[in-house]
C-alpha positions in Angstrom: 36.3 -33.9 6.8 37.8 -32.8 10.0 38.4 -35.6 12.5 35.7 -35.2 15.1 36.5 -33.5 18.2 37.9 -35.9 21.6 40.0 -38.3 18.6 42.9 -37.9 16.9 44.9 -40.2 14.6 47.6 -42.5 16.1 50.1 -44.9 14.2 47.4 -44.4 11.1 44.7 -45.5 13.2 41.9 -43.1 14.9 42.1 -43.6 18.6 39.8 -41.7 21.4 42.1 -39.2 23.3 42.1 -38.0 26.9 41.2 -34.8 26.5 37.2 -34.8 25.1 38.1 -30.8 24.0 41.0 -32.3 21.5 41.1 -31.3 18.2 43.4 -33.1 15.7 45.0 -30.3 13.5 46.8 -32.3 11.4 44.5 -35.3 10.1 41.6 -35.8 8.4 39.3 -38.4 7.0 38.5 -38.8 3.5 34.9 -40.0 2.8 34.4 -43.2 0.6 30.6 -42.2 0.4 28.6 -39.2 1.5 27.4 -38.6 4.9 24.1 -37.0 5.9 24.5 -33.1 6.2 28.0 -32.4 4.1 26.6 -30.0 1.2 26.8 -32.4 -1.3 24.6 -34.5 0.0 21.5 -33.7 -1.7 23.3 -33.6 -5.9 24.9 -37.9 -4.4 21.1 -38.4 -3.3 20.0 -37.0 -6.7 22.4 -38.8 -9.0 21.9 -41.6 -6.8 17.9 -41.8 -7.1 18.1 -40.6 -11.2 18.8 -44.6 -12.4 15.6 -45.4 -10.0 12.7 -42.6 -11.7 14.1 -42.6 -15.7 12.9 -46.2 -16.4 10.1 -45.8 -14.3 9.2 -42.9 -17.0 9.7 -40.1 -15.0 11.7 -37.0 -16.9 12.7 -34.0 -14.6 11.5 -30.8 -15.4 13.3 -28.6 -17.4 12.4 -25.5 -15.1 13.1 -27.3 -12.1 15.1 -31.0 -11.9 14.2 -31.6 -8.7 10.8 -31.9 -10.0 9.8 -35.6 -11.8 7.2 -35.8 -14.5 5.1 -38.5 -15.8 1.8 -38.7 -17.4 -0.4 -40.3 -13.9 2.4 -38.3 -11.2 4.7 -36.3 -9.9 7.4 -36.7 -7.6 9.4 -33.6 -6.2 12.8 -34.0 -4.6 13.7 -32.5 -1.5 17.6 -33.6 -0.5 16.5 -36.8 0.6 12.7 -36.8 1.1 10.2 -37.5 -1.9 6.6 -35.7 -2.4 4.3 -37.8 -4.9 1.4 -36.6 -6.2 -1.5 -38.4 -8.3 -4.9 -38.9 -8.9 -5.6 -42.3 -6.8 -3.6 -44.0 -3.8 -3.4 -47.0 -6.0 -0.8 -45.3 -8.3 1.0 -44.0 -5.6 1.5 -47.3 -3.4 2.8 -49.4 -6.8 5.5 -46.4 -7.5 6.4 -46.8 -3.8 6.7 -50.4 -3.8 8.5 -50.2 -7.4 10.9 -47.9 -5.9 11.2 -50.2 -2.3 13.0 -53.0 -4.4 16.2 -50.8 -5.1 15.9 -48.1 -2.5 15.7 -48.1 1.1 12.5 -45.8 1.9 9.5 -46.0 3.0 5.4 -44.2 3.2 5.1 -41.6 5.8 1.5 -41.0 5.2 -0.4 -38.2 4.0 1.2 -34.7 3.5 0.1 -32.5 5.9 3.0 -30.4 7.1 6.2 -30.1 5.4 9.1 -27.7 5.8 6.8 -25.3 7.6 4.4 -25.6 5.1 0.5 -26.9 6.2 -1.2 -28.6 3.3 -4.9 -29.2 2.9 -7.3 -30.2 0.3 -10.6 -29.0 0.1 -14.4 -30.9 -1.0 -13.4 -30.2 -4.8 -9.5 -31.8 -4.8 -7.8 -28.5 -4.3 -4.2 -28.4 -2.5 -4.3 -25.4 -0.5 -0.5 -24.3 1.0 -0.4 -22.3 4.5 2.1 -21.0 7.3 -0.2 -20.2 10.0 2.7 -21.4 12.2 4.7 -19.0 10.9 2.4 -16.2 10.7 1.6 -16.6 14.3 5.8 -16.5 15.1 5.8 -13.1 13.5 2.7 -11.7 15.1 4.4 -12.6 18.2 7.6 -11.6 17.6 6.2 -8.3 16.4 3.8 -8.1 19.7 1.1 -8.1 17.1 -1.3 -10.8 18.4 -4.1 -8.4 18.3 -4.1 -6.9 15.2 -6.3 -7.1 12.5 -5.3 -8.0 9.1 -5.6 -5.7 5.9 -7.4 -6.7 2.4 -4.0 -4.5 0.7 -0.9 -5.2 2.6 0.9 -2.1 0.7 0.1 0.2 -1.8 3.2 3.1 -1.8 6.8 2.7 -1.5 7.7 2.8 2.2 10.5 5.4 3.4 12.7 5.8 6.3 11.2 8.8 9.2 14.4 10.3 10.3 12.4 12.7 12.4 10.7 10.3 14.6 11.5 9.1 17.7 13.8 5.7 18.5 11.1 2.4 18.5 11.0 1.2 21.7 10.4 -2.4 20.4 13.4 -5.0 20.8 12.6 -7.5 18.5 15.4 -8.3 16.1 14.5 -6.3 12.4 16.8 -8.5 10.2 14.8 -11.6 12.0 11.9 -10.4 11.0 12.6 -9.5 7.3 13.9 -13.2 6.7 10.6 -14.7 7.8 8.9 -12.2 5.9 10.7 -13.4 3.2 10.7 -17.0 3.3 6.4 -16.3 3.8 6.4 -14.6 0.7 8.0 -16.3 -1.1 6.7 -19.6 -0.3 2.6 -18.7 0.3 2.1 -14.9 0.8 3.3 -13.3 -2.7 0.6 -10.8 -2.2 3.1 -9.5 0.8 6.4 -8.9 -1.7 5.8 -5.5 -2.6 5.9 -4.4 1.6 8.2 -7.0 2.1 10.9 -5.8 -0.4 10.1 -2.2 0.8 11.3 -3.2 4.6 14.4 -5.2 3.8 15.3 -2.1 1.4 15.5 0.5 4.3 19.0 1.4 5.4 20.5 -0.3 8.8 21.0 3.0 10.1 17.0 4.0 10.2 15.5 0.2 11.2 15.8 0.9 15.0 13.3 4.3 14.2 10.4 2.2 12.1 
């Protein structure tokens, strides 16, 4: 990795320079183990964690490996945090203490919001996934805090006017369609259809929907 910025490397030692702008051109440091945030973070933390889940009987999924498997729970990988899911909080404590003896984690609770995602569970057992945060972020963005929502988000294939007049608007249309799209394709998959219509429209016309 680069050496960070205000050091450079003197008489093969790293030493703080005078200027905190300094960048060392020439030098830079060679990891002996991975560091939070370098992109192969998450595949270390995997290989790393693999030894831990096998003898514990967990098998990844063949559809997804960052999903474990076993018979009484599931466990789903995310770079360096870990969802379990089981019947009873019994099984789930003795998995985390199991996995306490080798690994240094820890219980944070309940999931009730994770990567933008609120989670719920209804009177039956249900998990129930929202993004009312994110929702609300578009509505806003959109100056849409008073509309009303539609049972049929989009039924015909949507096409550019190139006879109307310029939108007045000034929120960012490329913005937009990336929320959009991380909302369908995490909860709203009843939105793809006008989704994918909106991110198909040329450059040239967005400034006219």
């Amino acid at each position: 990795m680069k050496i960070p910025q205000g050091w450079f490397v003197q008489d093969g030692r790293l030493a703080q320079h005078t200027d905190p702008q300094h960048r060392d051109p020439t030098h830079y440091i060679k990891l002996m183990k991975t560091l939070y945030g370098v992109k192969q973070a998450a595949r270390a933390w995997y290989k790393h964690l693999t030894p831990g889940l096998t003898p514990m009987g967990f098998r990844p999924s063949p559809i997804d490996p960052c999903l474990w498997i076993r018979d009484n729970c599931i466990i789903v990988l995310y770079v360096d945090d870990c969802l379990l899911f089981a019947p009873d909080d019994a099984t789930i404590d003795t998995i985390v203490n199991t996995l306490s003896q080798t690994f240094c984690i820890g219980s944070q609770g309940s999931i009730q919001d994770f990567l933008g995602l609120r989670l719920t569970t209804d009177s039956d057992g249900a998990l129930h996934l929202k993004q009312e945060g994110l929702i609300q972020s578009i509505l806003q963005d959109l100056n849409l805090s008073q509309s009303h929502a539609k049972p049929t988000p989009a039924i015909h294939v949507l096409h550019p006017d190139h006879d109307s007049a310029p939108r007045e608007e000034t929120w960012n249309y490329r913005s937009i369609i990336g929320k959009l799209n991380f909302l369908a394709q995490m909860t709203r998959p009843d939105i793809s259809m006008a989704v994918h219509n909106c991110a198909c429209v040329p450059p040239a016309y967005t400034n006219r929907l």
